[in-house]
N, C-alpha and C positions, 0 to 999 in steps of 0.2 A: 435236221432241225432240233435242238436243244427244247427241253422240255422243263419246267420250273416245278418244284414240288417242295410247298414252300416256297422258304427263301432261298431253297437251292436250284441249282442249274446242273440238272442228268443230259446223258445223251438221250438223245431222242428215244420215242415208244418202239419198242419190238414187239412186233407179236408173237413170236415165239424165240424160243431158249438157244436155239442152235446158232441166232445171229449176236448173241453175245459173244462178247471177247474173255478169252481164259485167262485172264489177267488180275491185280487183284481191283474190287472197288468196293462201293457199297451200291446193292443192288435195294428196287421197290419193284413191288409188285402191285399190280391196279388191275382193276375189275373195271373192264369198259363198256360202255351203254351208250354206243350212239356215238354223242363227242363228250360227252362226259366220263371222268376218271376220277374211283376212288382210291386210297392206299388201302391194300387186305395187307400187307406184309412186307418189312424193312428187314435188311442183315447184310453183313458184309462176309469178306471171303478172301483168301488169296487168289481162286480159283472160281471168279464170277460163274463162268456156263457151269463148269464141271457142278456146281456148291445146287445152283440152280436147278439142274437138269435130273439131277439126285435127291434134290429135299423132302426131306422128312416132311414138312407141316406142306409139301404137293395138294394132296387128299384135300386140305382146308381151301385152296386157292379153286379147287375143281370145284366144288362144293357151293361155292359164293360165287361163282363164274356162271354154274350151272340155272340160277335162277334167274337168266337171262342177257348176262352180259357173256365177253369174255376175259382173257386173261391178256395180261401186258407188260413187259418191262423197263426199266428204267435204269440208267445204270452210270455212279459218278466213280468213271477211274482214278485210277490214284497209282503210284509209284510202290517199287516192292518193301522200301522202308516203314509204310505208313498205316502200320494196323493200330496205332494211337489215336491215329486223325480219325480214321472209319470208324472205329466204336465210339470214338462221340459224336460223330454226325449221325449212326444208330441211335444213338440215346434222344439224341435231339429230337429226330423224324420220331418218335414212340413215343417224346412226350407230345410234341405240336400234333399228329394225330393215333386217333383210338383205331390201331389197325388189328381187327379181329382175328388175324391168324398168327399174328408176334407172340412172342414168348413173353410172360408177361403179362398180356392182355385174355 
């Protein structure tokens, strides 16, 4: 099932990284509480899991997770052409929310 975040439309929530596809898109990250989800963290990637599974700002998603939610992702594919499209639909997701582990914020 398709999840909206925003105006947009990600594949459905994963709970963990390894059901990503290594493909390229723009990945979120959410801190979940129940049935509630917020965005800690927008970015894209050619290599969604790999990009994922390896990140730098990890530590930051643990950290917010840790004060009682967990972690989740979201994830809108895209074609190998399309690292144009992805960082403005980054830019967009980082203005529409204040997600405290983006670069940036």
């Amino acid at each position: 099932m398709n999840v909206r975040i925003g105006r947009h439309t990600f594949d459905r929530l994963h709970a963990a990284p390894d059901r990503l596809k290594d493909t390229p898109g723009v990945y979120a990250v959410l801190s979940t509480i129940n049935e509630h989800a917020t965005v800690i963290d927008v970015g894209e990637s050619d290599h969604v899991k790999s990009s994922v599974m390896t990140h730098t700002r990890r530590d930051c998603w643990e950290r917010i997770a840790s004060l009682g939610g967990s972690i989740a992702f979201a994830v809108a594919y895209y074609g190998p052409e399309s690292t144009g499209d992805r960082r403005k639909l980054v830019r967009q997701l980082r203005q529409e929310f204040i997600a405290p582990c983006s670069e940036g914020n």
